[in-house]
PDB file of N, CA, C and O in Angstrom:
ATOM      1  N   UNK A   1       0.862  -1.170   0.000  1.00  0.00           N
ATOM      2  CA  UNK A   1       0.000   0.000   0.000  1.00  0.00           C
ATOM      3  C   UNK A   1       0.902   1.225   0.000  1.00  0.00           C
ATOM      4  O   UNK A   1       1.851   1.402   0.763  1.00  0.00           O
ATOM      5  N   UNK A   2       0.456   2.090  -1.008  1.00  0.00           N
ATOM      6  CA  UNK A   2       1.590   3.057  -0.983  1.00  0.00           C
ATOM      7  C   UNK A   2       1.465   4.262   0.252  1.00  0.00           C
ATOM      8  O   UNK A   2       0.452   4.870   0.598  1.00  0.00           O
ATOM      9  N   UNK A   3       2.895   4.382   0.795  1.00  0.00           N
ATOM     10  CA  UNK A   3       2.457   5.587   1.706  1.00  0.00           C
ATOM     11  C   UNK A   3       1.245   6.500   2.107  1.00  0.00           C
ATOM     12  O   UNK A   3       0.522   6.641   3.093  1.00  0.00           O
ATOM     13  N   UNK A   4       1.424   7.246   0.419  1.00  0.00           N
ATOM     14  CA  UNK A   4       0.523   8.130   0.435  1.00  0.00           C
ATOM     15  C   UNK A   4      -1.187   7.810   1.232  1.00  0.00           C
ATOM     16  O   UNK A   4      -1.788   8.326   2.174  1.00  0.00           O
ATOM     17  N   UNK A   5      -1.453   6.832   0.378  1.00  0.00           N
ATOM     18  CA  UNK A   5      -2.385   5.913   0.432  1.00  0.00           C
ATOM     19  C   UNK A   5      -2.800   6.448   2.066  1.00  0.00           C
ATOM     20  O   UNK A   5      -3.629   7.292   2.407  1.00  0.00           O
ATOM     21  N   UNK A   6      -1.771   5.507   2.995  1.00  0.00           N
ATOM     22  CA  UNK A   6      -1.818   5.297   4.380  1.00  0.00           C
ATOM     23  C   UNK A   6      -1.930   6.137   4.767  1.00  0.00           C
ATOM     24  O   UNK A   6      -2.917   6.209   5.499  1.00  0.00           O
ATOM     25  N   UNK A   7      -1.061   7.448   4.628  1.00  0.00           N
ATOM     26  CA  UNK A   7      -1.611   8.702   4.978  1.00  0.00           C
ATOM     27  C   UNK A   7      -2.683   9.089   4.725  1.00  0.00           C
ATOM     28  O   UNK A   7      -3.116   9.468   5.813  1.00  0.00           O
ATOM     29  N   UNK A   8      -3.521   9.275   3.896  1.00  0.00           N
ATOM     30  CA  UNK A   8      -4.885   9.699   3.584  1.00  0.00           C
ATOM     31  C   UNK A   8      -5.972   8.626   4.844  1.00  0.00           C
ATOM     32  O   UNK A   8      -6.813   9.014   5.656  1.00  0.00           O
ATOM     33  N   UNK A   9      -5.507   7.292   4.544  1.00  0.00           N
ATOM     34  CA  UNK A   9      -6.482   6.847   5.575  1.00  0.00           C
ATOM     35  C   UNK A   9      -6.789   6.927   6.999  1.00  0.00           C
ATOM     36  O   UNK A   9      -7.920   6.886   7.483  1.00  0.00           O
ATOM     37  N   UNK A  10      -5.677   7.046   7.633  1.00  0.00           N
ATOM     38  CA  UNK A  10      -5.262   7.418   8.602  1.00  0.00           C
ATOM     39  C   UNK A  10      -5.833   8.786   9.387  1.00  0.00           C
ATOM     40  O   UNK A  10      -5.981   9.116  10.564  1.00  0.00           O
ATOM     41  N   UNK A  11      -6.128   9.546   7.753  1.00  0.00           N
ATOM     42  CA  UNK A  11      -6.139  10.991   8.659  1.00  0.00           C
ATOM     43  C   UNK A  11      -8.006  10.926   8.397  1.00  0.00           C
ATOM     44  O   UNK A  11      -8.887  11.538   9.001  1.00  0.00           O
ATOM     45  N   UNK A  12      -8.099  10.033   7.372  1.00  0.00           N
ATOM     46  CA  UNK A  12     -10.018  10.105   7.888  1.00  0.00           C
ATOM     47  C   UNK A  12     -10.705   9.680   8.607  1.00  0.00           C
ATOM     48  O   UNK A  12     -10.411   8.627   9.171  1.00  0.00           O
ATOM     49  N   UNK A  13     -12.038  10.418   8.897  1.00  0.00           N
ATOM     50  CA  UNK A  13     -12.814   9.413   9.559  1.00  0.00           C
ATOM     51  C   UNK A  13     -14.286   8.889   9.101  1.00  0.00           C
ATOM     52  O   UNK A  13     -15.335   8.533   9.639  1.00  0.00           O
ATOM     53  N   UNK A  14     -13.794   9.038   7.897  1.00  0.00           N
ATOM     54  CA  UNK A  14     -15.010   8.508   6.699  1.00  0.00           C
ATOM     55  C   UNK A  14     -15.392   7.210   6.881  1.00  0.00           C
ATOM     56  O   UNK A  14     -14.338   6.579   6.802  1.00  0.00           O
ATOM     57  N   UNK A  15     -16.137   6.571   7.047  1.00  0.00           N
ATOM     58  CA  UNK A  15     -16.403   5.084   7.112  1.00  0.00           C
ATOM     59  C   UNK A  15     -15.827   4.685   5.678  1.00  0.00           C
ATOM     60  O   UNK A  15     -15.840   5.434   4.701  1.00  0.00           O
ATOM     61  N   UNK A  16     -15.372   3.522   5.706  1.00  0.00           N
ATOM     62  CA  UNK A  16     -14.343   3.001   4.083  1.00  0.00           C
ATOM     63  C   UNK A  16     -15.961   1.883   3.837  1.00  0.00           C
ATOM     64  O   UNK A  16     -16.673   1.432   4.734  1.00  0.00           O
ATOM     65  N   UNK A  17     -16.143   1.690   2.164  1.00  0.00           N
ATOM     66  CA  UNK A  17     -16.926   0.991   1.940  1.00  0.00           C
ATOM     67  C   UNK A  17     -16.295  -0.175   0.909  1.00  0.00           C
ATOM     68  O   UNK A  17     -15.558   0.224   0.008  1.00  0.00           O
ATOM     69  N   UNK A  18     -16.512  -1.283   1.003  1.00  0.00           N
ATOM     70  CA  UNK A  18     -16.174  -2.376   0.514  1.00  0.00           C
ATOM     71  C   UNK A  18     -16.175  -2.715  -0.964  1.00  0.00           C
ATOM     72  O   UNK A  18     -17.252  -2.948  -1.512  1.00  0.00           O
ATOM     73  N   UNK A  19     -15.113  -2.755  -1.599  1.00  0.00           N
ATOM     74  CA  UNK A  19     -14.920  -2.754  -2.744  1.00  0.00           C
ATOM     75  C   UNK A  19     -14.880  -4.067  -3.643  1.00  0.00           C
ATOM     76  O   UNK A  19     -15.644  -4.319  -4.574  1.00  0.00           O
ATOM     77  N   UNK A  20     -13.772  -4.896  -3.146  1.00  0.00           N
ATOM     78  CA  UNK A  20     -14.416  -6.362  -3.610  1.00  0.00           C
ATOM     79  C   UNK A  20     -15.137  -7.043  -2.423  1.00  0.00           C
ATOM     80  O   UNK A  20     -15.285  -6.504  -1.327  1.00  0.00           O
ATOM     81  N   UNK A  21     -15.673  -8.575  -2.826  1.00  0.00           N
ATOM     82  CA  UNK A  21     -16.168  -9.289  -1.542  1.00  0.00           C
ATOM     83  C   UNK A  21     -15.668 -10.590  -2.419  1.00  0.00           C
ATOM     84  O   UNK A  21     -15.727 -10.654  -3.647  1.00  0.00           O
ATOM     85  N   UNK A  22     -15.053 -11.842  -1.347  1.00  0.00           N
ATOM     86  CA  UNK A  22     -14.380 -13.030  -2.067  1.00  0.00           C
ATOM     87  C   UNK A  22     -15.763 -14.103  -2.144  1.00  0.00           C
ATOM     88  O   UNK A  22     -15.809 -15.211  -2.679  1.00  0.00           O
ATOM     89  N   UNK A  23     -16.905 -13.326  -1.382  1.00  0.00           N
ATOM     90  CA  UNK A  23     -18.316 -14.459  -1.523  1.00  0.00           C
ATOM     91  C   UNK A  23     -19.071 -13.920  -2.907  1.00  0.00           C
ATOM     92  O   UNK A  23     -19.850 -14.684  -3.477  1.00  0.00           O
ATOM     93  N   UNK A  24     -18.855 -12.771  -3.361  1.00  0.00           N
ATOM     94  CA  UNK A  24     -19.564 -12.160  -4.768  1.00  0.00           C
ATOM     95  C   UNK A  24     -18.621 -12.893  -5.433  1.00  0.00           C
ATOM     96  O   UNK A  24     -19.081 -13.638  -6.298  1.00  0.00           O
ATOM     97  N   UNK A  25     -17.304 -12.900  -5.264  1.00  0.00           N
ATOM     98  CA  UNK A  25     -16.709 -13.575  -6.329  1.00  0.00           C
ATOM     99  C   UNK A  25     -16.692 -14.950  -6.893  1.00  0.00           C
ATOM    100  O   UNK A  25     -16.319 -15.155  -8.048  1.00  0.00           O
ATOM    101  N   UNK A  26     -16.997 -15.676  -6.281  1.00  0.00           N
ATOM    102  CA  UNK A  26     -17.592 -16.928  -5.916  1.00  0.00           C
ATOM    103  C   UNK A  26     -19.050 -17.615  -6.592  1.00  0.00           C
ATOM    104  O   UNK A  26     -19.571 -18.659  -6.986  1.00  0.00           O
ATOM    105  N   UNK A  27     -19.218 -16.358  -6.416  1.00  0.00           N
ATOM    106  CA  UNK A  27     -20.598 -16.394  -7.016  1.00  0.00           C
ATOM    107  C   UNK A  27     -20.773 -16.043  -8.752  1.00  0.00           C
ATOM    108  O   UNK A  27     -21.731 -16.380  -9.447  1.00  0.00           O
ATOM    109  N   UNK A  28     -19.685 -15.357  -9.152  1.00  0.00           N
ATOM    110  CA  UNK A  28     -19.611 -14.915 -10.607  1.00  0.00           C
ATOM    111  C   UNK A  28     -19.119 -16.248 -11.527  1.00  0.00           C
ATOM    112  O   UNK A  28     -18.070 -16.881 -11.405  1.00  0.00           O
ATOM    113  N   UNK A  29     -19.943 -16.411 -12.245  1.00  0.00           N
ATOM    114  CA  UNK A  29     -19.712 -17.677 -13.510  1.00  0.00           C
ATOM    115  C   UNK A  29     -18.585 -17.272 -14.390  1.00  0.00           C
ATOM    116  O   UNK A  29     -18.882 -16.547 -15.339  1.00  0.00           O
ATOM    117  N   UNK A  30     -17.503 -17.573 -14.256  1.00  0.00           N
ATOM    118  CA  UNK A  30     -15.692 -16.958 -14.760  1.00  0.00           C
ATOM    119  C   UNK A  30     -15.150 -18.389 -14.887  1.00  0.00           C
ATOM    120  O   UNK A  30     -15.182 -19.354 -14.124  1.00  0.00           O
ATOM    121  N   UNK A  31     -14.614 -18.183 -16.175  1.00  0.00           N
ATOM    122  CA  UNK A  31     -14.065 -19.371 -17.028  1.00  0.00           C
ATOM    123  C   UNK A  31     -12.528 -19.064 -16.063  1.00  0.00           C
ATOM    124  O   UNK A  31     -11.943 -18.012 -15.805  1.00  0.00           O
ATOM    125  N   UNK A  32     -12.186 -20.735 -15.646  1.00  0.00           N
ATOM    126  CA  UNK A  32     -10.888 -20.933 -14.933  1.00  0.00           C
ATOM    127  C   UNK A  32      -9.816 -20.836 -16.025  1.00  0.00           C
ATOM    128  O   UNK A  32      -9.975 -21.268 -17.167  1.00  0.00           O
ATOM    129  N   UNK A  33      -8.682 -20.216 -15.561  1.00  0.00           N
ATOM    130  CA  UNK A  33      -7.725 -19.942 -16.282  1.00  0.00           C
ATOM    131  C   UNK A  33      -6.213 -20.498 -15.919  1.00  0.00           C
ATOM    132  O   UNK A  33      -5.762 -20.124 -14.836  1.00  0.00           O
ATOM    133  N   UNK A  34      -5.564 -21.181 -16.567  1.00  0.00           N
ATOM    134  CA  UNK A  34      -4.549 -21.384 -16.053  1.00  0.00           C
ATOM    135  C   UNK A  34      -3.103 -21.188 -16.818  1.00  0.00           C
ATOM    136  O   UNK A  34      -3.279 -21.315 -18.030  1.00  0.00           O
ATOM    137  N   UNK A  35      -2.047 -20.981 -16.563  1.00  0.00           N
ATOM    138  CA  UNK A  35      -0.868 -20.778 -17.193  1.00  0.00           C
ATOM    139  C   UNK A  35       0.120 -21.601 -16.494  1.00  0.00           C
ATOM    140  O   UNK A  35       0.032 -22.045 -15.349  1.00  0.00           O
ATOM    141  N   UNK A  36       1.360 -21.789 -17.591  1.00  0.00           N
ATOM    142  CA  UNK A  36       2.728 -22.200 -16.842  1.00  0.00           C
ATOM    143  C   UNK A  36       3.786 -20.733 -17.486  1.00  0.00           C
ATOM    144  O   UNK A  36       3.532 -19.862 -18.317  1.00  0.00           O
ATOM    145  N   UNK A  37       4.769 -20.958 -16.805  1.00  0.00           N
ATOM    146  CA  UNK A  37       5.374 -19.559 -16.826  1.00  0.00           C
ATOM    147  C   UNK A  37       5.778 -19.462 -18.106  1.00  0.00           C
ATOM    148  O   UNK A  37       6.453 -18.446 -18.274  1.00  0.00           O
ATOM    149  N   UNK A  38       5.628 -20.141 -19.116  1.00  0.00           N
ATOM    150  CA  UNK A  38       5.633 -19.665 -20.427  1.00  0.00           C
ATOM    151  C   UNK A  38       5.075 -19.377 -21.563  1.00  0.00           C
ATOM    152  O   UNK A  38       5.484 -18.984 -22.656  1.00  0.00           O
ATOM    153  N   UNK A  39       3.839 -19.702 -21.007  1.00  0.00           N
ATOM    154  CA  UNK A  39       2.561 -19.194 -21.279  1.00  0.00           C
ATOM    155  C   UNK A  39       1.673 -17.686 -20.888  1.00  0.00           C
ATOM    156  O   UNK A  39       0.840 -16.887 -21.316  1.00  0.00           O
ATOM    157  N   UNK A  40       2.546 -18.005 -19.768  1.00  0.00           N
ATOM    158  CA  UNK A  40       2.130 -16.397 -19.052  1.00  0.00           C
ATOM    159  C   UNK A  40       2.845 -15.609 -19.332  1.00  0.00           C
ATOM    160  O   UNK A  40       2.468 -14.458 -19.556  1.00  0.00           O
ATOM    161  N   UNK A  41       4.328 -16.055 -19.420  1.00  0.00           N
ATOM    162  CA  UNK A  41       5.423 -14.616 -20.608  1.00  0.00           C
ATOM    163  C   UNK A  41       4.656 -14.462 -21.445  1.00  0.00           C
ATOM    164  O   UNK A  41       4.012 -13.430 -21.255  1.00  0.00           O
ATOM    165  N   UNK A  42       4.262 -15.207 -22.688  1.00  0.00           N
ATOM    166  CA  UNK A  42       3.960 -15.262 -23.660  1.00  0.00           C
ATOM    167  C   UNK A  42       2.529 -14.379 -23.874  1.00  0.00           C
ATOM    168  O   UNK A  42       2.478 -13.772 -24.944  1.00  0.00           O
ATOM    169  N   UNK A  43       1.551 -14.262 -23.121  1.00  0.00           N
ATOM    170  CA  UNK A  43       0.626 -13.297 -22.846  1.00  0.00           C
ATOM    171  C   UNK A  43       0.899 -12.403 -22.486  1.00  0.00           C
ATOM    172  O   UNK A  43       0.021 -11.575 -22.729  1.00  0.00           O
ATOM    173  N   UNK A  44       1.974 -11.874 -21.805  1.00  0.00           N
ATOM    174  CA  UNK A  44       1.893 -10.945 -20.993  1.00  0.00           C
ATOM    175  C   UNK A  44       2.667  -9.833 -22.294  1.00  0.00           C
ATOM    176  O   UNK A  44       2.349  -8.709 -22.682  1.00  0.00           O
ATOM    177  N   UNK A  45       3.791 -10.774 -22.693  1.00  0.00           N
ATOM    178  CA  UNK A  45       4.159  -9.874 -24.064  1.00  0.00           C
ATOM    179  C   UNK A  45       3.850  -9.567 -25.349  1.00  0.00           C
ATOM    180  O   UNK A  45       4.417  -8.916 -26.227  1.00  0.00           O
ATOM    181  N   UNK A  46       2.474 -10.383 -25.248  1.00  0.00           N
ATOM    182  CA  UNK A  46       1.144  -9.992 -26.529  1.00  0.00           C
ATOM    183  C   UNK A  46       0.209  -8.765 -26.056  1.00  0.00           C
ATOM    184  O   UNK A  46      -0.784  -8.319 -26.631  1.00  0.00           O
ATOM    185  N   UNK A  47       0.817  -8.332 -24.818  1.00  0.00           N
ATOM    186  CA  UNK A  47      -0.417  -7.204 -24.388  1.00  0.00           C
ATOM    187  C   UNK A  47       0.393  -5.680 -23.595  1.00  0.00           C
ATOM    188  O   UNK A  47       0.493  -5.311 -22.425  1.00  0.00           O
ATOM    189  N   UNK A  48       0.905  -5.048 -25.049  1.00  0.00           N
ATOM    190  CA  UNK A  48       2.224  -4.077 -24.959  1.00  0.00           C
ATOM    191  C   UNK A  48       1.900  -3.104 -23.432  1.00  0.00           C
ATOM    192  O   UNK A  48       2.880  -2.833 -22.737  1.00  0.00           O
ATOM    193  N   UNK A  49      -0.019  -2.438 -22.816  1.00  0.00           N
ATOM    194  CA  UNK A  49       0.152  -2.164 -21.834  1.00  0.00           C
ATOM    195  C   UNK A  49       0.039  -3.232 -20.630  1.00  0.00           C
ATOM    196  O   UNK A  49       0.506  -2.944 -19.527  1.00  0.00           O
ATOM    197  N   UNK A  50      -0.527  -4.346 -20.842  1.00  0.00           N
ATOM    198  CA  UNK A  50       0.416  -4.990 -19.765  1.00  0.00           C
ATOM    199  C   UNK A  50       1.567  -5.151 -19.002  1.00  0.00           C
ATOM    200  O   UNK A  50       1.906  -5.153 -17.819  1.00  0.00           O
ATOM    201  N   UNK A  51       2.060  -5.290 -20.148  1.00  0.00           N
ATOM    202  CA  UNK A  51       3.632  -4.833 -19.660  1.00  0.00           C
ATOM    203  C   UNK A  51       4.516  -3.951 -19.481  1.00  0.00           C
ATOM    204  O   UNK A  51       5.669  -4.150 -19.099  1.00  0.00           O
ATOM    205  N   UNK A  52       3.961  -2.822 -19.777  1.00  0.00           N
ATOM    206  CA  UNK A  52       4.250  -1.420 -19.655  1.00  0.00           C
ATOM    207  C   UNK A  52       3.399  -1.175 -17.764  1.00  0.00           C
ATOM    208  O   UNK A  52       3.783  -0.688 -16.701  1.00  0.00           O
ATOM    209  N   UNK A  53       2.279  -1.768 -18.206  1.00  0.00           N
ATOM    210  CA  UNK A  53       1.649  -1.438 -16.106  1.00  0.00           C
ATOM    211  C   UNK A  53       2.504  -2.201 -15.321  1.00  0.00           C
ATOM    212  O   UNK A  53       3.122  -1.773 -14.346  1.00  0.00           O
ATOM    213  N   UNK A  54       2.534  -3.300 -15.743  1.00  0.00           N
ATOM    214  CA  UNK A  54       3.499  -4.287 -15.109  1.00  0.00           C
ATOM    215  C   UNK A  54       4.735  -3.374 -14.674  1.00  0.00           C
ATOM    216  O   UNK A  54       4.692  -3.069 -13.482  1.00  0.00           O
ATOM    217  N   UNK A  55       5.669  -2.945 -15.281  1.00  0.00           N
ATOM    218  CA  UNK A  55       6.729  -2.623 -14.710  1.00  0.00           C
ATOM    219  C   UNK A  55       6.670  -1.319 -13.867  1.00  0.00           C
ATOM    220  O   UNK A  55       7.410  -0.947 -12.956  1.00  0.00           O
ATOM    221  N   UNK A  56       5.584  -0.732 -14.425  1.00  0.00           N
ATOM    222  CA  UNK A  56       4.872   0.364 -13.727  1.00  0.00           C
ATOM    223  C   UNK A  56       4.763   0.399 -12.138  1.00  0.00           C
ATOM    224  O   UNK A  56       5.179   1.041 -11.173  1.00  0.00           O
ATOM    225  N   UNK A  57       3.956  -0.676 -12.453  1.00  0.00           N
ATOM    226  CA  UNK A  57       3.494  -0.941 -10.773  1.00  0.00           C
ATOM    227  C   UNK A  57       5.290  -1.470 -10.208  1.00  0.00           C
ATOM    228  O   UNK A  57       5.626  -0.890  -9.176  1.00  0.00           O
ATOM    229  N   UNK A  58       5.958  -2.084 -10.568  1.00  0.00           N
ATOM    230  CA  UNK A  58       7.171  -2.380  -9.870  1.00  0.00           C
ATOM    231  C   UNK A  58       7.541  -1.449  -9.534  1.00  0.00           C
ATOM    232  O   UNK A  58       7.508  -1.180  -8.334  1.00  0.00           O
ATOM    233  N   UNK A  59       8.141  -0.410 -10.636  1.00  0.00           N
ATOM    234  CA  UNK A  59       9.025   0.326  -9.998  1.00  0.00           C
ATOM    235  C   UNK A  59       8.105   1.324  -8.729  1.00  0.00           C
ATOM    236  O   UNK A  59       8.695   1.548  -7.672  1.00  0.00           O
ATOM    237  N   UNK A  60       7.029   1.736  -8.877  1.00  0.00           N
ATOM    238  CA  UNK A  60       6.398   2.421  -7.919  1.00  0.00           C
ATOM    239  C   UNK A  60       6.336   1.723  -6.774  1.00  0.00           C
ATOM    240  O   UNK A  60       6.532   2.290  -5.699  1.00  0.00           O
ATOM    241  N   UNK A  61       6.030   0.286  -6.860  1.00  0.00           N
ATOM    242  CA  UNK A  61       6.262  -0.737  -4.985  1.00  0.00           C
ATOM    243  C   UNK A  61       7.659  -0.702  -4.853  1.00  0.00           C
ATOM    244  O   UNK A  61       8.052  -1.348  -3.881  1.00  0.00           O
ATOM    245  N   UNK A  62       8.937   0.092  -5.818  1.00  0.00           N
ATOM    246  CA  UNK A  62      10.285  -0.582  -5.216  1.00  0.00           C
ATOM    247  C   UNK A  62       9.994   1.034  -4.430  1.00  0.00           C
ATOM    248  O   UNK A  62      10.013   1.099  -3.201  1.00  0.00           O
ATOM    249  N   UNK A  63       9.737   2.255  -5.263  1.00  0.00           N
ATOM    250  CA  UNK A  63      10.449   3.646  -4.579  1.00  0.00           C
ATOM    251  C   UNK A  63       8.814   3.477  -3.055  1.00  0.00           C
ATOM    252  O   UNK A  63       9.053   3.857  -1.909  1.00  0.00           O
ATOM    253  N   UNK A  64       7.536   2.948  -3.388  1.00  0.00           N
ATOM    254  CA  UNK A  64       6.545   3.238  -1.908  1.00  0.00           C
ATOM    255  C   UNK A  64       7.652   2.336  -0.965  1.00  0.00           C
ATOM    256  O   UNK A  64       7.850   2.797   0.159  1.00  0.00           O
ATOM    257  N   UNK A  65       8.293   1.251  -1.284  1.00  0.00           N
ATOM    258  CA  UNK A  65       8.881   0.676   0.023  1.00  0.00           C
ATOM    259  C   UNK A  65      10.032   0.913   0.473  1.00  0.00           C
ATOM    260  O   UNK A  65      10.422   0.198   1.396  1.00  0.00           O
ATOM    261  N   UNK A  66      10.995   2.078  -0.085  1.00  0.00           N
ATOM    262  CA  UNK A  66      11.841   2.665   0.495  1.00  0.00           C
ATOM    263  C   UNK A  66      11.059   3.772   1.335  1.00  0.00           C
ATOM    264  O   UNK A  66      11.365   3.709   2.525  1.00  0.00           O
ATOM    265  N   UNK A  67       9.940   4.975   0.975  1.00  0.00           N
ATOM    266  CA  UNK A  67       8.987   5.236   1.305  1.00  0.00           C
ATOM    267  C   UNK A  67       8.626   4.920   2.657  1.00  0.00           C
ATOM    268  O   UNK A  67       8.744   5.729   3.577  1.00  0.00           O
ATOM    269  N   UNK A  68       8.095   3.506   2.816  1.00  0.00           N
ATOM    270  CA  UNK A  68       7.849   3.158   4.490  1.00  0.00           C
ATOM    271  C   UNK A  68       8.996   3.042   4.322  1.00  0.00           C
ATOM    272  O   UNK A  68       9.527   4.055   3.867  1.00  0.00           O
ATOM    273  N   UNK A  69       9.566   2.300   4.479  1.00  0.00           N
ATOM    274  CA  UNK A  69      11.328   1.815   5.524  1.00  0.00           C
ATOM    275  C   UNK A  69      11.329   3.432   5.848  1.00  0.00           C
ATOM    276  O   UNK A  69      11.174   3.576   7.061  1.00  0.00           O
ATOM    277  N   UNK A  70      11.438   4.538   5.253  1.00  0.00           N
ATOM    278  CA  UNK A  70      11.729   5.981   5.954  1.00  0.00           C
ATOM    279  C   UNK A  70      10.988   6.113   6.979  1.00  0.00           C
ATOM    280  O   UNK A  70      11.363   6.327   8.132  1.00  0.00           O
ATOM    281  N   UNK A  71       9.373   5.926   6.393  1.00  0.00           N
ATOM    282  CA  UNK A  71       8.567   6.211   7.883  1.00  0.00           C
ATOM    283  C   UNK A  71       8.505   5.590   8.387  1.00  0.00           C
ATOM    284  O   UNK A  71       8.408   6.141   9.484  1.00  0.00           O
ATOM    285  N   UNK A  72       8.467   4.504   8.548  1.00  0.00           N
ATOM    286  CA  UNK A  72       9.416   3.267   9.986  1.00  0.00           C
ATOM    287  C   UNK A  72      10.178   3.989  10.999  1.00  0.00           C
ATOM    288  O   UNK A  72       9.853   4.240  12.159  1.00  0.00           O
ATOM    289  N   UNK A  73      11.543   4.361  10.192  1.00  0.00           N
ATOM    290  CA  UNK A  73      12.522   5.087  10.899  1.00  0.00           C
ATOM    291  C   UNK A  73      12.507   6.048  11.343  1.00  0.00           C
ATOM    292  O   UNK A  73      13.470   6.592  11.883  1.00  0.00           O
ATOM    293  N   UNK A  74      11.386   6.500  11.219  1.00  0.00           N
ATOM    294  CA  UNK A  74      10.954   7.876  11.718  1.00  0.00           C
ATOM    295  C   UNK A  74       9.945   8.105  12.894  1.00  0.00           C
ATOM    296  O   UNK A  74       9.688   9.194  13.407  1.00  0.00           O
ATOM    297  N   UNK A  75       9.347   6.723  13.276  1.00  0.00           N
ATOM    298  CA  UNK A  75       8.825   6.629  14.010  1.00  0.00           C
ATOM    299  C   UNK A  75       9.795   6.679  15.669  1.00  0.00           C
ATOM    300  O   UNK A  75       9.196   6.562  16.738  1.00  0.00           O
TER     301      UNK A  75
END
């Protein structure tokens, strides 16, 4: 969860409302999917923003978790 994130929640006192539920999901008729890891390269590099979010989201969880480790240390 990125910092920021935590900060914002922290400082409300909004009641938070539920976004997924794992019993709705359960309930949704969704064709099972499965991959082996070269199958899943292989998709993942047929779908140019996939893999563009993909690394996206990395590098943003590498710099949010230097991020906490600071506010850790700051505590």
């Amino acid at each position: 969860i990125a910092p920021e994130l935590l900060a914002q929640l922290a400082a409300t006192e909004a009641p938070l409302q539920r976004a997924l539920d794992a019993e709705a999901a359960r309930t949704m008729d969704l064709p099972a999917v499965q991959y082996d890891e070269a199958g899943f390269r292989y998709a993942l590099n047929e779908d140019a923003m996939a893999t563009e979010k993909l690394a996206e989201g990395i590098r943003a969880f590498a710099a949010d978790a230097v991020k906490l480790e600071q506010l850790i240390r700051a505590l």
